[in-house]
N, C-alpha and C positions, 0 to 999 in steps of 0.2 A: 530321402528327403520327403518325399509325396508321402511315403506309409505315414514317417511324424506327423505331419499335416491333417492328414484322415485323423489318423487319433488324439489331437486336438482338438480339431471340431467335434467329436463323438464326447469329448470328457465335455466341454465347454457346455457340447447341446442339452445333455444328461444332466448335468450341473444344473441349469438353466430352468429347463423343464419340472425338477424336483421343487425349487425351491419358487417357482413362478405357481407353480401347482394349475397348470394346463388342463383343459379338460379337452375330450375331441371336440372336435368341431372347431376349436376355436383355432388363430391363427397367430406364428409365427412369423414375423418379417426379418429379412437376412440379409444387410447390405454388405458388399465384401469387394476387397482392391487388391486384386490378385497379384497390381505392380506392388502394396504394399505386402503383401507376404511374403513377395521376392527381395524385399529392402529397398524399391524403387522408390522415386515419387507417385504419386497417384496418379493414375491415368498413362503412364509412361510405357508399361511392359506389360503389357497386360498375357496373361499366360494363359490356355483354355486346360493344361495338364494342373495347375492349382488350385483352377475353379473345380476343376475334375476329383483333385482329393478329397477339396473340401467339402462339396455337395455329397460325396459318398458317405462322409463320416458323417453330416447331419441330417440326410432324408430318409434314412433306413430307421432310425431312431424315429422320426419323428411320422412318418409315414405308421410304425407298427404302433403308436401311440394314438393315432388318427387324428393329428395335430395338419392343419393345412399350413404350407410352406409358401410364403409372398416371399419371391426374391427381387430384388429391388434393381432396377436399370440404373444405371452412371444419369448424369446429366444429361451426355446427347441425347437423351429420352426422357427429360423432364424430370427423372426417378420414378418413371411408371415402373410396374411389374407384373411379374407373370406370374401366375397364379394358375389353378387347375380351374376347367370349367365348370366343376362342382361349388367349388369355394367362390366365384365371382357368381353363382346362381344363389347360395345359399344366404350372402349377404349382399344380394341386389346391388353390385359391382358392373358399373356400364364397361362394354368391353370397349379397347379404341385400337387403332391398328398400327401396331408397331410388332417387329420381329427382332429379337435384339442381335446383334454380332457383335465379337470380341472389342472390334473399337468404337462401337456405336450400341450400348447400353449394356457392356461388358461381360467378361464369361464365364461370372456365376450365374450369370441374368442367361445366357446363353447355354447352359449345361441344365438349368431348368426347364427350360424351354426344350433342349430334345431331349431330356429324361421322362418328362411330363407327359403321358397318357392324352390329354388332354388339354395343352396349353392355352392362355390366352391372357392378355393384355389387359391390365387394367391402370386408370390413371393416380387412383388414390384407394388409400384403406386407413382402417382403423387398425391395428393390430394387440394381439393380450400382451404379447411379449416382441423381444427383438435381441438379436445379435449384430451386433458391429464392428464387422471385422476392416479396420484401417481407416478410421475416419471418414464411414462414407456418408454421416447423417439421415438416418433413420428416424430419426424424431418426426419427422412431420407424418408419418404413417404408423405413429404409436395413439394409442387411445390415451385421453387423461385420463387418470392423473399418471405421469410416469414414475418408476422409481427404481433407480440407478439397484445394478445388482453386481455382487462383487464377488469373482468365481475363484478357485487356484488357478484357473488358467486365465496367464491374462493378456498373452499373446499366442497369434498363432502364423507361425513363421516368424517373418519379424515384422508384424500388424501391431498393431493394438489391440486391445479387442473390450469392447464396451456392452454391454447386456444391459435389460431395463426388464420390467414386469410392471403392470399396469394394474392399478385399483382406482373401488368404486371412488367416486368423489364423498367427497363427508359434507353431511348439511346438518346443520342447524348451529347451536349456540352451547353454552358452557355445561350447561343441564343437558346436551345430547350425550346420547349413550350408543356405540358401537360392537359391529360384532366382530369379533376378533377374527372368527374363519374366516370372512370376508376382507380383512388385510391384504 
């Protein structure tokens, strides 16, 4: 069951990354309800062995791409995240102090946090892209404009799973012209 898991997240992240067209530096947000992979309610069963498949199958990808990984806290922690201390220096990210555990900011947020080099706590981000695995809303940590992304994989366990990639905002009027890369 774990091995499928990992290799959902890895097709999803892959998926995701390609078509968002990431550059390093920039940042990934990754909200996930590890009761919801298990077919729970959210917040009910929370697993640290699911958060475990799943963080493997997506930070190895996105680490070798030099993509920084914001995993996103449950509620009992506002939806803060943890982020490495490069990525909260890099995008002048105040740190605050929260340590997450499995039933108080959950344990994808918590397998971040001891995978991480470097963890540290932050309360809000802008993010280029996002995975959402089980309805944890991640929107308010998506940069505008967002724009829904539709992968073959569209659960992972028995989540949902909702993807988004962010572009520039469009200005002007009927006469503006746009760059297409920039999409």
């Amino acid at each position: 069951m774990y091995q499928e898991i990992t290799q959902q997240a890895l097709h999803a992240v892959s998926q995701l990354l390609q078509v968002a067209k990431l550059q390093p530096g920039q940042i990934l947000v990754v909200g996930c309800s590890s009761s919801e992979v298990a077919g729970q309610q959210i917040g009910s069963h929370s697993s640290t062995d699911i958060a475990q498949a799943i963080f493997s199958g997506l930070y190895p990808t996105l680490k070798e791409n030099g993509i920084y990984l914001a995993a996103q806290c449950c509620e009992h922690l506002n939806r803060a995240l943890i982020v490495e201390r490069a990525a909260a220096e890099a995008y002048g990210l105040p740190q605050v102090n929260a340590v997450p555990q499995p039933k108080a900011g959950g344990s994808f947020a918590t397998a971040a946090y001891k995978a991480f080099a470097d963890p540290v706590a932050v309360e809000r981000i802008q993010a280029h892209a996002g995975i959402d695995i089980g309805d944890t809303l991640i929107g308010m940590h998506l940069r505008p404009v967002a724009v829904p992304v539709r992968l073959s994989v569209r659960q992972i366990g028995r989540a949902n799973l909702v993807c988004a990639r962010t572009r520039l905002k469009f200005v002007g009027g009927s006469r503006a012209q746009y760059d297409p890369a920039l999409l």
